[in-house]
N, C-alpha and C positions, 0 to 999 in steps of 0.2 A: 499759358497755352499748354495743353495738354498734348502726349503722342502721337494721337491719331488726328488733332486737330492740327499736330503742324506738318503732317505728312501730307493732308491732304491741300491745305494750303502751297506745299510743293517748299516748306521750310523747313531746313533741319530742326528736330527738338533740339539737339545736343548738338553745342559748341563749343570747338575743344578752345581750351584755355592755356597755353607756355606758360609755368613758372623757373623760378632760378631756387632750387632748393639751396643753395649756400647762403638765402637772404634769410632776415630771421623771419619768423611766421608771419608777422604784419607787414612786412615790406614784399615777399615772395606774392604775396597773395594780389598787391598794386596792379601787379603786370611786369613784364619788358618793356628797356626803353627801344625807343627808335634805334639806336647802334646794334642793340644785340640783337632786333628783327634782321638786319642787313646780315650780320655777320654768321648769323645761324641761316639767312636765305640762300648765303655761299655757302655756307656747310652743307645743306641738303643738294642743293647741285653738285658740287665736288661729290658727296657720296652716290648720287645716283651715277652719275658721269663712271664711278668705279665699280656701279655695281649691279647697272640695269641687263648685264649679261648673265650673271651670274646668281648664283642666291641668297638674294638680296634680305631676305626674311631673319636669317641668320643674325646679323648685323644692324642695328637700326641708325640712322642719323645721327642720334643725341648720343649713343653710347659713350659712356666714358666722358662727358657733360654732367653739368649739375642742373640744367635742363629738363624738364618733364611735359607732357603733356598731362592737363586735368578732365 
């Protein structure tokens, strides 16, 4: 599906992907399992909870994580 074909359909083209860069290449690329979705869902709470006053930009969620988005 192409860009404008999934805009208009009301679909993101692009979907972001979480890896674990400490995995080697072929296991990083599987995905997360279910535990580190929970435990990274706290993490982003926790970090907004700290920093949705402030600026927030500065600092992202994963920092200091071996966490990416693709």
């Amino acid at each position: 599906m192409g860009c404008d074909t999934g805009i208009i359909r009301g679909v993101s083209p692009l979907a972001g992907y979480l890896i674990d860069t400490s995995k080697s290449i072929n296991e990083r690329y599987k995905g997360i399992t279910a535990a580190e979705i929970l435990m990274l869902s706290e993490r982003y709470r926790q970090w907004w909870s700290e920093n949705k006053n402030g600026n927030w930009k500065t600092k992202g969620a994963l920092t200091g994580t071996p966490y990416k988005w693709m």
